[in-house]
C-alpha positions in Angstrom: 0.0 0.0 0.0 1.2 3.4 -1.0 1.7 5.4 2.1 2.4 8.7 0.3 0.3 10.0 -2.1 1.3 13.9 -2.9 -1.9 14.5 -5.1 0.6 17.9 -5.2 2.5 17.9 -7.9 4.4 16.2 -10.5 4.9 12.2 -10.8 7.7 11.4 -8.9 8.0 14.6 -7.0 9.2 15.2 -3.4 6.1 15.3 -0.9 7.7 18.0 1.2 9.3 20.1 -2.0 7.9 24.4 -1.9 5.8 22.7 -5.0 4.5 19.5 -3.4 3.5 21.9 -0.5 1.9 25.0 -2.4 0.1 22.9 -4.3 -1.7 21.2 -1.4 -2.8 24.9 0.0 -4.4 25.0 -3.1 -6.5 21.9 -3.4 -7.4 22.8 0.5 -8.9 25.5 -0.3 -10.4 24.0 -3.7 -12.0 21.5 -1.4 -13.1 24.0 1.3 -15.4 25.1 -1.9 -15.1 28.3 -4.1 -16.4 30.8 -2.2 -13.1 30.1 -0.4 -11.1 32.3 -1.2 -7.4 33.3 -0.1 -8.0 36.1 2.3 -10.7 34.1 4.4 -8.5 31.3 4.6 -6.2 33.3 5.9 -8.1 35.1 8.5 -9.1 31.9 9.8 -5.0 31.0 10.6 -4.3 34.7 11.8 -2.2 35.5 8.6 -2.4 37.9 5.8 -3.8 37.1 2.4 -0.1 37.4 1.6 1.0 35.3 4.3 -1.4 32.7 2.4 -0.7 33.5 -1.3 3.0 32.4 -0.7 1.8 29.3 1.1 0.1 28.7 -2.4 3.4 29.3 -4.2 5.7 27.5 -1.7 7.9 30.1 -0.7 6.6 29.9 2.5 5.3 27.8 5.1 2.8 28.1 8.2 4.5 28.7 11.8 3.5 25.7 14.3 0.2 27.7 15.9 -0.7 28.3 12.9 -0.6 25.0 11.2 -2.6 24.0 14.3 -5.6 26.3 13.5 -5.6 25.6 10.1 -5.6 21.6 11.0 -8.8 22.4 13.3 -10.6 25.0 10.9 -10.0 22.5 7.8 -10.0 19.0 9.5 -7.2 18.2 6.6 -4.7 15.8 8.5 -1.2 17.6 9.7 0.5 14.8 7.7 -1.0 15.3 4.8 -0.3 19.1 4.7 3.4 19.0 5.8 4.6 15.5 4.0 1.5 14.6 1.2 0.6 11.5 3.4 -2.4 10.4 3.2 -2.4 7.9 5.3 -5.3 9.3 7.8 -7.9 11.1 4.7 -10.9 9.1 4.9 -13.2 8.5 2.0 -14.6 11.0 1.3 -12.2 13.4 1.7 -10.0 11.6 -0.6 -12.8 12.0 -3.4 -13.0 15.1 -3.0 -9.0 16.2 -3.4 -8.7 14.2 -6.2 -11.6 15.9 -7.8 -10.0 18.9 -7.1 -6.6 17.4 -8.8 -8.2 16.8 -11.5 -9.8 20.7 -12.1 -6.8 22.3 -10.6 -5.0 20.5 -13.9 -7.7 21.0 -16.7 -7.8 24.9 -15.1 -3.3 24.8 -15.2 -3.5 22.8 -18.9 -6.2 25.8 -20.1 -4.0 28.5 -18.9 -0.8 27.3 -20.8 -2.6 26.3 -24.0 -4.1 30.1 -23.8 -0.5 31.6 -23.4 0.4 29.4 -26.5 -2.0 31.0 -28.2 
């Protein structure tokens, strides 16, 4: 059984890289539905939508407390948003991030055909 799943990034690519881990911020708030947006997420953590935006674009990451509030405001697992393990999603949680997987690519695969164009 696979114990670590990024659903965060390239095949193949480090759970824990600044890519594996902005990516997750973004299918958690995907998840959390689209009226989610950056700068309520980050009031619920105490940080500034900038604090958040660069979680998104891993160049940074949550202190402790704050990774602790946004564990108990999101229910994702700690695991799963410092290392990509997935070991402790249940169902239908699971579903739903790799629903999200799949629009956050169709929506990343849109944007670079259009800059092709």
């Amino acid at each position: 059984m696979l114990e670590f799943v990024s659903l965060s990034g390239p095949m193949g690519a480090d759970p824990k890289s600044p890519e594996s881990r902005g990516r997750r911020f973004r299918l958690m708030r995907q998840v959390m539905g689209e009226h989610m947006t950056q700068t309520i997420m980050a009031r619920a953590i105490g940080v500034t939508q900038g604090s958040w935006t660069a979680y998104e674009n891993g160049t940074r990451f949550p202190k402790r407390a704050n990774l602790d509030l946004l564990v108990t405001a999101t229910h994702f697992p700690k695991e799963w948003i410092e290392d990509g393990n997935i070991r402790d999603i249940g169902p239908d949680l699971m579903r739903r991030l790799i629903r999200a997987e799949k629009e956050l690519e169709q929506a990343q695969r849109a944007e670079a055909k259009k800059k092709r164009s």
